[in-house]
N, C-alpha and C positions, 0 to 999 in steps of 0.2 A: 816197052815197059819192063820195068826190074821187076822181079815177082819173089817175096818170101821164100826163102830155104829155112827148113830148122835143122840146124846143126848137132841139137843137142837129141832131137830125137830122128835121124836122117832118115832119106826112103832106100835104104838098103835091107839088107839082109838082117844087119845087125837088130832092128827094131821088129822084125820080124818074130824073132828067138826060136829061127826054126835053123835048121841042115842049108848048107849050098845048096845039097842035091834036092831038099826040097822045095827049095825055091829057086833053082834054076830059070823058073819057065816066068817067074812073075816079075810084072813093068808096074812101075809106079807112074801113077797119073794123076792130074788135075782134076779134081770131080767135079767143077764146076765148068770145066771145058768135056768131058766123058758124059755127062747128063745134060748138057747143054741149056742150064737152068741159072736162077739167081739166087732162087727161093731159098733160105736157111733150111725152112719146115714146112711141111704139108698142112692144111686145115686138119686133118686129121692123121693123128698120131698112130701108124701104121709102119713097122720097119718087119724087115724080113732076114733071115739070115742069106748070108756069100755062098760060096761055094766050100768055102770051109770050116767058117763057125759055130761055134754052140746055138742052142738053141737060148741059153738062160739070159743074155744080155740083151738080145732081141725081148724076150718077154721082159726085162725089166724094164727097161727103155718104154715099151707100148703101156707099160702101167701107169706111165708119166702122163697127167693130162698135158695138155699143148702147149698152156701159159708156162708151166713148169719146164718144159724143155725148152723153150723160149728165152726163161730167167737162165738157162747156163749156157747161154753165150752175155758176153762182156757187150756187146754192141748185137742190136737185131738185125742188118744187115748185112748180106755177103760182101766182103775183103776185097775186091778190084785186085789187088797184091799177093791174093793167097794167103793172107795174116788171120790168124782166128785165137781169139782169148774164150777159153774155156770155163765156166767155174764148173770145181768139183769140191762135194761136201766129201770131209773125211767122216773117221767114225768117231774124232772126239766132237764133233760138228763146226771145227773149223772149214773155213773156205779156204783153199787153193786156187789160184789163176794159171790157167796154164796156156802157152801161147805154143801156136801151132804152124802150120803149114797144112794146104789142103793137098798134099800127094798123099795119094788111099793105093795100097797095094790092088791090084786087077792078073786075072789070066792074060795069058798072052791073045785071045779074043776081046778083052776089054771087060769082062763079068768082073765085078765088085766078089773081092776071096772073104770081105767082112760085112757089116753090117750097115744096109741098104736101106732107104726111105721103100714101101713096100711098091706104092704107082712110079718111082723113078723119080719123082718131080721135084724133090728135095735134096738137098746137102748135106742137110744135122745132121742126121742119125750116124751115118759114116765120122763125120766131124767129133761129132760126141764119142763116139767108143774110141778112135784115134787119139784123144786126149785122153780116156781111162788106159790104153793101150800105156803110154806115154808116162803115167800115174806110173801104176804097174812095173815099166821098165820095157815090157813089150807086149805085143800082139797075144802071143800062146799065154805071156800069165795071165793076161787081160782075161783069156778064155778058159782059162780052169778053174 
């Protein structure tokens, strides 16, 4: 099976917007092959921060009831391909679509470095910030 690359936002360093040297040690991987799940979203809307994220996106993300993080995917089902269409509201309240790939930065043990459904058993929440990531330009402005 062919599976989704984004080209515009890759799983390198670059979308990271961190150092080589601080990213040296981190592998991009399929979240949905890493969590061994289908689920977009948990029944209950619980995300946790990575190993290196803010605290703030996690709590805003958890503010969201479920139906609501549900409305910002394009299709309610996981991608077989790794393709995932995001919507994100701007601040004039336009919508942007934003199309994705499911490679999420991980340590080299496999720990999610961003933002995690809180029991594991979900995809969004990593999905979701990967697309504000993306918004942004990368990961670190996503996170200030």
């Amino acid at each position: 099976m062919i599976f989704y690359e984004d080209k515009a936002f890759p799983a390198n360093q670059s979308s990271l917007g961190m150092s080589t040297a601080q990213t040296k040690d981190v592998k991009w991987l399929r979240i949905g092959t890493l969590l061994k799940t289908e689920k977009l979203l948990a029944n209950q809307s619980a995300s946790i921060n990575g190993l290196v994220s803010s605290g703030n996106f996690a709590l805003a993300i958890n503010l969201l009831h479920y139906e609501t993080q549900n409305s910002l995917f394009a299709y309610s089902k996981k991608n077989s391909k790794g393709c995932h269409i995001v919507v994100m509201y701007l601040k004039n309240g336009n919508k942007k679509f934003l199309v994705i790939d499911d490679f999420i930065p991980c340590s080299q043990s496999g720990s999610l470095l961003f933002l995690a459904a809180a029991d594991q058993s979900a995809i969004g929440p990593s999905l979701i910030q990967k697309a504000f990531a993306k918004l942004c330009g990368d990961y670190k402005k996503a996170n200030s």
